[in-house]
PDBQT receptor file of N, H, CA, C and O in Angstrom, charges set to zero:
ATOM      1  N   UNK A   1       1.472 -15.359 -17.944  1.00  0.00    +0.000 N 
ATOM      2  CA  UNK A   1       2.111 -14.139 -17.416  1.00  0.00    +0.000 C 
ATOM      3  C   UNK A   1       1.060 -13.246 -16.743  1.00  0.00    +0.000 C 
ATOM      4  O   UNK A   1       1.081 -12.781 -15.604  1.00  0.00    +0.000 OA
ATOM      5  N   UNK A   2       0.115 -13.110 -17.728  1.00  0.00    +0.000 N 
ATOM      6  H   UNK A   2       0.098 -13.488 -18.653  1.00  0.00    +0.000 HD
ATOM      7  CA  UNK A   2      -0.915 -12.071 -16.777  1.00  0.00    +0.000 C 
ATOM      8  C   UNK A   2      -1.590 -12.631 -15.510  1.00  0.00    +0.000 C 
ATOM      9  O   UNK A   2      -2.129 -12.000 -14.601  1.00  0.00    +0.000 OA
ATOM     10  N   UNK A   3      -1.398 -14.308 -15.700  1.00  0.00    +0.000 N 
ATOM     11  H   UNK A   3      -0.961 -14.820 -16.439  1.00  0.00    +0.000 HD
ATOM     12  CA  UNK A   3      -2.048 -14.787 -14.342  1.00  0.00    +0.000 C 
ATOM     13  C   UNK A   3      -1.344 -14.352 -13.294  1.00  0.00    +0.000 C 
ATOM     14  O   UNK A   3      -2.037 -13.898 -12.383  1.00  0.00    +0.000 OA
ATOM     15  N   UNK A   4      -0.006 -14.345 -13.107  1.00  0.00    +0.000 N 
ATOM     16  H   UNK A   4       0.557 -14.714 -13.847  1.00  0.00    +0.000 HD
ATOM     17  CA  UNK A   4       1.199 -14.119 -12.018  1.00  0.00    +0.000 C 
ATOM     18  C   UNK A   4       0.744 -12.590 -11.983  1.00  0.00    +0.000 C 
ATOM     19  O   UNK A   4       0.719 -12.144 -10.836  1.00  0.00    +0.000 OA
ATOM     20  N   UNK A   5       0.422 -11.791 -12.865  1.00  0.00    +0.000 N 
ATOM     21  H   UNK A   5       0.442 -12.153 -13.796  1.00  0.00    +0.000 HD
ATOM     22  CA  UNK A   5       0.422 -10.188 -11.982  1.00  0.00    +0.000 C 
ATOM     23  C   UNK A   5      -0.443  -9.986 -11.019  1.00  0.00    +0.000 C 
ATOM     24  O   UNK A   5      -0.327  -9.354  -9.969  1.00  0.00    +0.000 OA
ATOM     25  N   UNK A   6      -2.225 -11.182 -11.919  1.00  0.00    +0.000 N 
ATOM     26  H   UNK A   6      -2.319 -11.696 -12.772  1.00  0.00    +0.000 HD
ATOM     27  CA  UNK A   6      -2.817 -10.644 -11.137  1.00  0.00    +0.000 C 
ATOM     28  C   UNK A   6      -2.322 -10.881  -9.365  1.00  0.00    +0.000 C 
ATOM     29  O   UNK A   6      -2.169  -9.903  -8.633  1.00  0.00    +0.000 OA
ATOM     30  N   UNK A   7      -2.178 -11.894  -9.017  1.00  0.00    +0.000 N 
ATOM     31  H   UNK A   7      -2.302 -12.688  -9.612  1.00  0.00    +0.000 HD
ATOM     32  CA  UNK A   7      -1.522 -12.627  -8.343  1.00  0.00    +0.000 C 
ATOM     33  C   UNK A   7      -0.560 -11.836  -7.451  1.00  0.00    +0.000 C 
ATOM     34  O   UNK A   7      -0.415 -12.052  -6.247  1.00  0.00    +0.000 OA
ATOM     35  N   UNK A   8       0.132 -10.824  -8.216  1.00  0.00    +0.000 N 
ATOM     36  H   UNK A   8       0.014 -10.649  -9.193  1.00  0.00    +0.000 HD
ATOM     37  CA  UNK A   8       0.878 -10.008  -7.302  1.00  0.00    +0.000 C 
ATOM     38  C   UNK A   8      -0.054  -8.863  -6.567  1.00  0.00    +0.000 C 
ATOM     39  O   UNK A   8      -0.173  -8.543  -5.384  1.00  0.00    +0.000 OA
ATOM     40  N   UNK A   9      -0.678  -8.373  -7.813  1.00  0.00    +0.000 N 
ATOM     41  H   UNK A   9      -0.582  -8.632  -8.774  1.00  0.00    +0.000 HD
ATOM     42  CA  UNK A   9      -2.516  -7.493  -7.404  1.00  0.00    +0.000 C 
ATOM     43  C   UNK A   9      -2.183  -7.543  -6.171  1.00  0.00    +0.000 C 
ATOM     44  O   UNK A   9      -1.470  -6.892  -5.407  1.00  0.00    +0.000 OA
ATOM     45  N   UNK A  10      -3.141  -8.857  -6.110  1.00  0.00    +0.000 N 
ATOM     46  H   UNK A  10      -3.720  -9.386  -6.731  1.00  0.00    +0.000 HD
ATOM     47  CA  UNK A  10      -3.745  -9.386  -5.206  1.00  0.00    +0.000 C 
ATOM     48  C   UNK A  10      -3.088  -9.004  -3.693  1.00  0.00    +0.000 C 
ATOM     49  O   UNK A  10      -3.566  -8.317  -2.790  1.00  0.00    +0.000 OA
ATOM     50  N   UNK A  11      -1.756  -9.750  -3.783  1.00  0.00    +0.000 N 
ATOM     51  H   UNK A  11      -1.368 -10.308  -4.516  1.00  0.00    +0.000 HD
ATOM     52  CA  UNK A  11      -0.747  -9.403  -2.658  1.00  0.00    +0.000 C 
ATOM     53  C   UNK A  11      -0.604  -8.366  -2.125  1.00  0.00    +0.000 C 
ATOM     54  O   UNK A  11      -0.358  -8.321  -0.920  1.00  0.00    +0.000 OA
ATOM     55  N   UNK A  12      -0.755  -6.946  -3.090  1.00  0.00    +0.000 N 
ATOM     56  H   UNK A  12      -0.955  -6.982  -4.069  1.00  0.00    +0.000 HD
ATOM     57  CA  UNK A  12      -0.151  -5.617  -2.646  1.00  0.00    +0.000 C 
ATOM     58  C   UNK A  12      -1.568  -5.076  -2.496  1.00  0.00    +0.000 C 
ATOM     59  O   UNK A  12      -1.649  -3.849  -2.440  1.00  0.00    +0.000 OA
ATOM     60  N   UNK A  13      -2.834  -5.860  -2.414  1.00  0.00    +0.000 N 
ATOM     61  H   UNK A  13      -2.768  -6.856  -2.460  1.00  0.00    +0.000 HD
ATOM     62  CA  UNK A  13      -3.486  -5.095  -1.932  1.00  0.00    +0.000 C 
ATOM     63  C   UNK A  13      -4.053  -5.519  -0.654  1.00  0.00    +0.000 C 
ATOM     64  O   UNK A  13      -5.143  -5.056  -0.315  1.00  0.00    +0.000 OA
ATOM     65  N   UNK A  14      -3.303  -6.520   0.246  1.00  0.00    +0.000 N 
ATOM     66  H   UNK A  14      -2.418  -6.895  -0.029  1.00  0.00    +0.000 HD
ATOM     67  CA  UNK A  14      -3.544  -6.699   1.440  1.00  0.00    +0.000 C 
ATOM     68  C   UNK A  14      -2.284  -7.333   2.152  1.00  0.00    +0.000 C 
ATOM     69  O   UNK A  14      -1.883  -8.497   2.152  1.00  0.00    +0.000 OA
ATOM     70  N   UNK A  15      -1.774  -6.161   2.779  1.00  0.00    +0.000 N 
ATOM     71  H   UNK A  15      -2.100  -5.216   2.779  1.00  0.00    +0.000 HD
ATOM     72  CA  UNK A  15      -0.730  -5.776   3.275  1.00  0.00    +0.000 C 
ATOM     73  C   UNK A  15      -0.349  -6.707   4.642  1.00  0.00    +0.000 C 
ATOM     74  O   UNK A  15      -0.680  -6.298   5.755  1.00  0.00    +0.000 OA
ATOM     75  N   UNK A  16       0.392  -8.024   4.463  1.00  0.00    +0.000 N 
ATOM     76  H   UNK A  16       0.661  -8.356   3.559  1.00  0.00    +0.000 HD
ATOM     77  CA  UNK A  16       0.610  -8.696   6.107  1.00  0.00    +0.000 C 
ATOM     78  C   UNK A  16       0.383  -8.060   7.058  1.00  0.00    +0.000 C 
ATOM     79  O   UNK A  16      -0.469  -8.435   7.864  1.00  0.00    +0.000 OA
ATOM     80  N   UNK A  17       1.156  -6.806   7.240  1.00  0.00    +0.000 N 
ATOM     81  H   UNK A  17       1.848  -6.501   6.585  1.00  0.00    +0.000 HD
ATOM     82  CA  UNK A  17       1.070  -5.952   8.102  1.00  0.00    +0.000 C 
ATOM     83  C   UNK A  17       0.223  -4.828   8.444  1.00  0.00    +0.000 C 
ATOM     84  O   UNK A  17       0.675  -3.882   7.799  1.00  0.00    +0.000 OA
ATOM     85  N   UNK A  18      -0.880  -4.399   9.199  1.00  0.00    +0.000 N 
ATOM     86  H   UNK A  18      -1.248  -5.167   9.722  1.00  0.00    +0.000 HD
ATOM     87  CA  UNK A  18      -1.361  -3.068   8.812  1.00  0.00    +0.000 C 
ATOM     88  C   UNK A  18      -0.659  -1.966   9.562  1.00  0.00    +0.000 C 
ATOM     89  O   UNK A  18       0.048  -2.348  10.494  1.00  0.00    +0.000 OA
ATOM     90  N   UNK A  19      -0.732  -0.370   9.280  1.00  0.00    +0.000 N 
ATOM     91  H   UNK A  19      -1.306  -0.059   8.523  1.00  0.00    +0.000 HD
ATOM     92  CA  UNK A  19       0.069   0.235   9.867  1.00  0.00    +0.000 C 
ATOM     93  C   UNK A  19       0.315   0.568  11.015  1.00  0.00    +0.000 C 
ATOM     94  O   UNK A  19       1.404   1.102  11.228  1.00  0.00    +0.000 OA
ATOM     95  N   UNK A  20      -0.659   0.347  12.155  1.00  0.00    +0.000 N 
ATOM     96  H   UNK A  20      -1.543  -0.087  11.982  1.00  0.00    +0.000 HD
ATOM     97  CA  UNK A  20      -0.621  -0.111  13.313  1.00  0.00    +0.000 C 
ATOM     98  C   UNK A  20      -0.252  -1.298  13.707  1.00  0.00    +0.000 C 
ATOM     99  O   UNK A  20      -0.308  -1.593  14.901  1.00  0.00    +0.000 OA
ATOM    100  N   UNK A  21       0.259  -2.319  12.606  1.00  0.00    +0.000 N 
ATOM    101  H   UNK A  21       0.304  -2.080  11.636  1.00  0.00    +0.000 HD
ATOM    102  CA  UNK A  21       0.675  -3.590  13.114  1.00  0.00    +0.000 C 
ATOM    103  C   UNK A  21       2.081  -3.026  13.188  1.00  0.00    +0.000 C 
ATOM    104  O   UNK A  21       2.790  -3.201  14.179  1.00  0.00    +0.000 OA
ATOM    105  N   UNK A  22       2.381  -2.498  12.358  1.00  0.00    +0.000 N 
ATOM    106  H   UNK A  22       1.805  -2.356  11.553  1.00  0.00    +0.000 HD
ATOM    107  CA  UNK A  22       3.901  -2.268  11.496  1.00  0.00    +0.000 C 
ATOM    108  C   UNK A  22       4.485  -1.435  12.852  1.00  0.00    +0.000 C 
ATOM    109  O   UNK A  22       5.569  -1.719  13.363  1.00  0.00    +0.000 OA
ATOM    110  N   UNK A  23       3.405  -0.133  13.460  1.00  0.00    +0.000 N 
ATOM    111  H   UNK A  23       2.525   0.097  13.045  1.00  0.00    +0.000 HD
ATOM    112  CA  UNK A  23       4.112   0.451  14.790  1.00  0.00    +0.000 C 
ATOM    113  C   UNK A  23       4.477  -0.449  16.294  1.00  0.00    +0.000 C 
ATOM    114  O   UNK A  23       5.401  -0.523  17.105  1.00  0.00    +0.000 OA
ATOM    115  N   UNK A  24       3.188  -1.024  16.084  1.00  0.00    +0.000 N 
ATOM    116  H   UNK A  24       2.438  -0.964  15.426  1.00  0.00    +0.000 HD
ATOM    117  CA  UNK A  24       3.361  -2.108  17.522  1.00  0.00    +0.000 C 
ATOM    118  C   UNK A  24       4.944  -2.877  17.335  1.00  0.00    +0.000 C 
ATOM    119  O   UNK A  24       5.831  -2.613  18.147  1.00  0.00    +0.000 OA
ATOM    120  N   UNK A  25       5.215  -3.956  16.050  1.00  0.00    +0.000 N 
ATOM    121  H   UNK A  25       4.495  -4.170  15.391  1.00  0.00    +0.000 HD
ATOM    122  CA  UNK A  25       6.224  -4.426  15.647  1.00  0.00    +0.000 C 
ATOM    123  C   UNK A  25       7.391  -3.514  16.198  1.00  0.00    +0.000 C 
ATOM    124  O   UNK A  25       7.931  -3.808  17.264  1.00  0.00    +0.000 OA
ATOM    125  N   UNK A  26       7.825  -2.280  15.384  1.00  0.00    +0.000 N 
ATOM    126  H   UNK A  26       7.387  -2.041  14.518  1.00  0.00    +0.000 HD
ATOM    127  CA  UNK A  26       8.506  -1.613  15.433  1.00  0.00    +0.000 C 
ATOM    128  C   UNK A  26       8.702  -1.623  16.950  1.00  0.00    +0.000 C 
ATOM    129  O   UNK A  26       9.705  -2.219  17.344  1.00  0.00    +0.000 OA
ATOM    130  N   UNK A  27       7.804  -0.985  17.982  1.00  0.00    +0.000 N 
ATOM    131  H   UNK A  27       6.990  -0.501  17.662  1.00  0.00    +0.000 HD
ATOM    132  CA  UNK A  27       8.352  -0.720  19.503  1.00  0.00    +0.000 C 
ATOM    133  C   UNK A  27       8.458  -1.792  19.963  1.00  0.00    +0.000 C 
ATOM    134  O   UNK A  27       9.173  -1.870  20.962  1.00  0.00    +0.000 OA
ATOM    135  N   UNK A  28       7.795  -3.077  19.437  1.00  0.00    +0.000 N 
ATOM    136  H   UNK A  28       7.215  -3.014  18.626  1.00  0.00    +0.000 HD
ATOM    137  CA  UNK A  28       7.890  -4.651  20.425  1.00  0.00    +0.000 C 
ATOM    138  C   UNK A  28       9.799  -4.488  20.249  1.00  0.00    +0.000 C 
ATOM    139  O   UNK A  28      10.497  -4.546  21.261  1.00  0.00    +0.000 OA
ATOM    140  N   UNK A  29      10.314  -4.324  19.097  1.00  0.00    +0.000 N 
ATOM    141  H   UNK A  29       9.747  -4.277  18.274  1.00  0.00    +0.000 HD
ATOM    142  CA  UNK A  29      11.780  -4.694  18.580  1.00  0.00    +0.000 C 
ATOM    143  C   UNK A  29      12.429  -3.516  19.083  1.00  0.00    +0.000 C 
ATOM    144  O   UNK A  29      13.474  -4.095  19.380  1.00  0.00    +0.000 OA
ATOM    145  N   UNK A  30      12.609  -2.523  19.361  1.00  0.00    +0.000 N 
ATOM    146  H   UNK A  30      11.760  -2.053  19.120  1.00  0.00    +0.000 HD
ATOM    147  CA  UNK A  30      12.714  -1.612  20.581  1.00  0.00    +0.000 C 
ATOM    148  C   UNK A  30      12.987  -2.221  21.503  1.00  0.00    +0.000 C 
ATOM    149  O   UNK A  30      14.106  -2.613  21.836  1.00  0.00    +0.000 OA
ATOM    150  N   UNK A  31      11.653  -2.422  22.198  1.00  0.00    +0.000 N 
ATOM    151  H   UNK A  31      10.744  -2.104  21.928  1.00  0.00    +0.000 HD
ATOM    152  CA  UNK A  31      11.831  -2.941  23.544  1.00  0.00    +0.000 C 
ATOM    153  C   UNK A  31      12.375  -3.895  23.821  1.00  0.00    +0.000 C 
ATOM    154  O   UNK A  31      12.692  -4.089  24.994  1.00  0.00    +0.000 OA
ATOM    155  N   UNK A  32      12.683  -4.869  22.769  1.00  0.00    +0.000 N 
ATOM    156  H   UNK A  32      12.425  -4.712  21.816  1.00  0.00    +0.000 HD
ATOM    157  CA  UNK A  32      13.327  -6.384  22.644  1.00  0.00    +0.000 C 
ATOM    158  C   UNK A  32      14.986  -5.884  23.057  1.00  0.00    +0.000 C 
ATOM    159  O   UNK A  32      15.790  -6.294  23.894  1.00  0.00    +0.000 OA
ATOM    160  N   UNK A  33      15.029  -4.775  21.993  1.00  0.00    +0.000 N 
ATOM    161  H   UNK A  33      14.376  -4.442  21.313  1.00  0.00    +0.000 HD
ATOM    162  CA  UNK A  33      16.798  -4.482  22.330  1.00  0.00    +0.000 C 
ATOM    163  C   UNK A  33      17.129  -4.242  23.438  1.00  0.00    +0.000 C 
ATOM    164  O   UNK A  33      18.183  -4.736  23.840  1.00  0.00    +0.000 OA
ATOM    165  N   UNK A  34      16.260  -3.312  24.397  1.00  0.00    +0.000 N 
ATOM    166  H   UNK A  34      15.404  -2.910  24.070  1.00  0.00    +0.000 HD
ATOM    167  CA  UNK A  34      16.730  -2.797  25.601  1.00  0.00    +0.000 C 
ATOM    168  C   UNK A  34      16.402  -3.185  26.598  1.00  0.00    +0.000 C 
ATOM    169  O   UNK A  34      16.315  -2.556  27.653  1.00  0.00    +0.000 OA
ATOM    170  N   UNK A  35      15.996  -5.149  26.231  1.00  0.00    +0.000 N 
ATOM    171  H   UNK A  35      16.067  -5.660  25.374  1.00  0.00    +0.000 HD
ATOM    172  CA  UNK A  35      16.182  -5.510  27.366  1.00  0.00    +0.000 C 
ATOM    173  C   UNK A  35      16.665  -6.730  27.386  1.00  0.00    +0.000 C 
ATOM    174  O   UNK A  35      16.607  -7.475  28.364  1.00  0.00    +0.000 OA
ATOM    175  N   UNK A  36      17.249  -7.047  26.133  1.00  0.00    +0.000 N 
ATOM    176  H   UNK A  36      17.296  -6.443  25.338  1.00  0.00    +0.000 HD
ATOM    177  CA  UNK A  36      18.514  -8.315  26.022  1.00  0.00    +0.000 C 
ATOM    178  C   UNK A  36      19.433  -7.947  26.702  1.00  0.00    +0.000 C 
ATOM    179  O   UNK A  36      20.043  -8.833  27.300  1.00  0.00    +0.000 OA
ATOM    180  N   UNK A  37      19.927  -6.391  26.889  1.00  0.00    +0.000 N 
ATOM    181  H   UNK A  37      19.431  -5.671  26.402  1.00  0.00    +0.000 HD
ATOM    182  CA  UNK A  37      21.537  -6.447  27.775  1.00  0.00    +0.000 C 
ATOM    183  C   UNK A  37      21.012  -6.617  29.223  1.00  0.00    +0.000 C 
ATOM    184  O   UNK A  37      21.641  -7.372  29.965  1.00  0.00    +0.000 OA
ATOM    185  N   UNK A  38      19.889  -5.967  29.695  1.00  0.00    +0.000 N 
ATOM    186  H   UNK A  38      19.378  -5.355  29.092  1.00  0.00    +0.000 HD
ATOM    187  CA  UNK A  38      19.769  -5.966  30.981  1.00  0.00    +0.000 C 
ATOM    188  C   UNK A  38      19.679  -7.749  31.344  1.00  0.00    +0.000 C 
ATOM    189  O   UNK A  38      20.196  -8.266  32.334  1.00  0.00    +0.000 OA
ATOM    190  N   UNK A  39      18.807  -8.569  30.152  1.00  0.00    +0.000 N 
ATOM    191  H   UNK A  39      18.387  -8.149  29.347  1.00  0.00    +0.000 HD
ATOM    192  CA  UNK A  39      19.067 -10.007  30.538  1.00  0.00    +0.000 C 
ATOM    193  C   UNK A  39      20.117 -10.706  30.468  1.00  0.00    +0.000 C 
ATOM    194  O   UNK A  39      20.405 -11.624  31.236  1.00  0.00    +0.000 OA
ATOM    195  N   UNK A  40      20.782 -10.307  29.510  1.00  0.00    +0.000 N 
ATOM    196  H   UNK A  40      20.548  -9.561  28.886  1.00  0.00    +0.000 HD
ATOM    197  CA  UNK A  40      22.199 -10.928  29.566  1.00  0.00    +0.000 C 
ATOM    198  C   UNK A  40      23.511 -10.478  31.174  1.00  0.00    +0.000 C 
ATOM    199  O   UNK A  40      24.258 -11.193  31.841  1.00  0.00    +0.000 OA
ATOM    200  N   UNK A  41      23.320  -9.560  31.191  1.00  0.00    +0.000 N 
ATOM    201  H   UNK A  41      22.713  -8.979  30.649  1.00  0.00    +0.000 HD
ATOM    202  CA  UNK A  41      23.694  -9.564  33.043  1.00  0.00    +0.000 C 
ATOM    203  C   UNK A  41      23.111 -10.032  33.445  1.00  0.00    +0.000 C 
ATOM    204  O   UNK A  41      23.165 -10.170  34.667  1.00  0.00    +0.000 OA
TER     205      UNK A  41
């Protein structure tokens, strides 16, 4: 059991994302929306 926490530790202390990844993401998916309709015409 204590092996699996550390294990989670570990995880939450290096974040997939950093918070400048997390903003770029955010406006890439933005920009993704508003320009599927213009491609779909």
């Amino acid at each position: 059991m204590g092996k699996i926490r550390q294990g989670n530790k570990e995880q939450k202390k290096q974040p997939l994302l950093t918070p400048k990844e997390k903003k770029s993401a955010k406006q890439a998916e933005k920009h993704a929306t508003d320009m599927a309709p213009l491609l779909g015409r």
